[in-house]
VOSE-303594 format. One line per field, with one value per residue (C-alpha): x, y, z. Coordinates in Angstrom, 1 decimal. Example, Ala and Ser with C-alpha at 12.3 -4.5 7.8 and 13.67 -1.06 7.14 Angstrom:
BEGIN
c1	12.3, 13.7
c2	-4.5, -1.1
c3	7.8, 7.1
This chain:
BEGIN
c1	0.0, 1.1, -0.2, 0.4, -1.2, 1.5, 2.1, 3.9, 5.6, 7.1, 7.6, 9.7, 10.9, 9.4, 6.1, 4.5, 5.4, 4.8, 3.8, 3.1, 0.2, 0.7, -1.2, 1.1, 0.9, 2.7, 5.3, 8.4, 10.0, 13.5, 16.2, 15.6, 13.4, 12.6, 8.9, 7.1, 3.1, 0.7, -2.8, -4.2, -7.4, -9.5, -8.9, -6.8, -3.1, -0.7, 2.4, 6.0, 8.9, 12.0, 15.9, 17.4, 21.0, 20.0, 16.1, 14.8, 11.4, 10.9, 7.2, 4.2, 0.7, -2.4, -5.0, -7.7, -6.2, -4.1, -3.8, -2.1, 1.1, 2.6, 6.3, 8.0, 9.0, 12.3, 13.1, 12.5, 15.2, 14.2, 14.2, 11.8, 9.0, 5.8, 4.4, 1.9, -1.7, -3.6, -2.7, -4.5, -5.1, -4.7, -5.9, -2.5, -0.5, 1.8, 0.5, 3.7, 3.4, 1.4, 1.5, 0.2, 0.3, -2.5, -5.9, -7.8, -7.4, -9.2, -8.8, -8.4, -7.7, -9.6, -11.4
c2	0.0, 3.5, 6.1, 9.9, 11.2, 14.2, 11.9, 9.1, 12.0, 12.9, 9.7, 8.2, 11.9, 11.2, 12.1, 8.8, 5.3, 2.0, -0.6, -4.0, -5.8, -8.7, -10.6, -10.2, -14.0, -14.2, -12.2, -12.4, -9.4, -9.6, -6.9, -3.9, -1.1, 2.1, 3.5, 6.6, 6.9, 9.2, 10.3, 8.7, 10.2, 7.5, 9.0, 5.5, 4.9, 4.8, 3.5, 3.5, 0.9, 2.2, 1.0, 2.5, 2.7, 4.3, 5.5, 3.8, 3.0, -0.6, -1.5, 0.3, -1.0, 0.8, 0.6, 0.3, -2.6, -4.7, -8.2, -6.8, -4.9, -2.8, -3.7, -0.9, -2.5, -0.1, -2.0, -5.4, -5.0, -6.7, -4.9, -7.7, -6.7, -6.6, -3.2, -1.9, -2.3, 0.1, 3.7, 5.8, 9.3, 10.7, 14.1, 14.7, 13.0, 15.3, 16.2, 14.7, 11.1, 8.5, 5.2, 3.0, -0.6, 0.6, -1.1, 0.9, 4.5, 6.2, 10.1, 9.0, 6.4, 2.7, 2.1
c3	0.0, -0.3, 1.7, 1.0, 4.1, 5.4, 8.6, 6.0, 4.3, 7.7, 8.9, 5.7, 4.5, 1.1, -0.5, 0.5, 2.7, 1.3, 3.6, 3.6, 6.0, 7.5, 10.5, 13.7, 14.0, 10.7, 11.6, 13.8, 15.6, 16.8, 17.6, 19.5, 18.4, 19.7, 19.8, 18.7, 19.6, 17.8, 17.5, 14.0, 12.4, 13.4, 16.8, 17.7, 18.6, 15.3, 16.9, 14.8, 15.8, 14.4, 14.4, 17.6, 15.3, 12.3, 12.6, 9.8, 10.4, 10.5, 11.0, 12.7, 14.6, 15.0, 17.8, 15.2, 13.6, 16.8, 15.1, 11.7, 11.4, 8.1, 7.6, 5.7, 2.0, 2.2, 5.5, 3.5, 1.1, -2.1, -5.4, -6.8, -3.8, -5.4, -6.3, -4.3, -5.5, -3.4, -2.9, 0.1, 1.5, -2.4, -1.5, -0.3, -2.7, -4.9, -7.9, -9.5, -8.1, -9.7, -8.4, -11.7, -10.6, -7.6, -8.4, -5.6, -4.8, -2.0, -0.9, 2.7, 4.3, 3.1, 7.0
């Protein structure tokens, strides 16, 4: 997924984050991380784990969704990742981006 909202733009330092979703019980979480907690716009928690060496934001949780996690694809490391296929929070997406293998496109966020 990429999302363009201006809290992705300030949390990677781009114009939009990609993530990937996975179920937490899919997933396992070793090394240290450090933690930064903010205020979504769903009103719930939006927590960020990121590498206490470098700051590199690793993978983040939300109180909304507490069983699923979105693993940045930068911190994955593979230049054959799949693309992503949905693209969220477009009314703040540059006008120069264009993400063309995205499928759905919402102007907020997809619930």
């Amino acid at each position: 997924m990429a999302c363009h909202c201006t809290a992705c733009q300030r949390r990677s330092g781009s114009p939009f984050g990609v993530a990937a979703y996975y179920p937490m019980s899919a997933l396992t979480i070793s090394g240290e991380s450090r933690t930064w907690t903010r205020t979504g716009d769903s009103g719930g928690a939006f927590t960020t784990h990121f590498c206490p060496t470098c700051g590199s934001s690793v993978y983040w949780t939300t109180e909304k969704h507490a069983d699923a996690a979105g693993v940045a694809v930068g911190a994955i490391a593979d230049p054959h990742f799949p693309a992503p296929i949905r693209s969220v929070w477009e009314e703040t997406r540059h006008d120069w981006v264009e993400i063309p293998t995205a499928l759905q496109h919402f102007p907020r966020g997809r619930s």
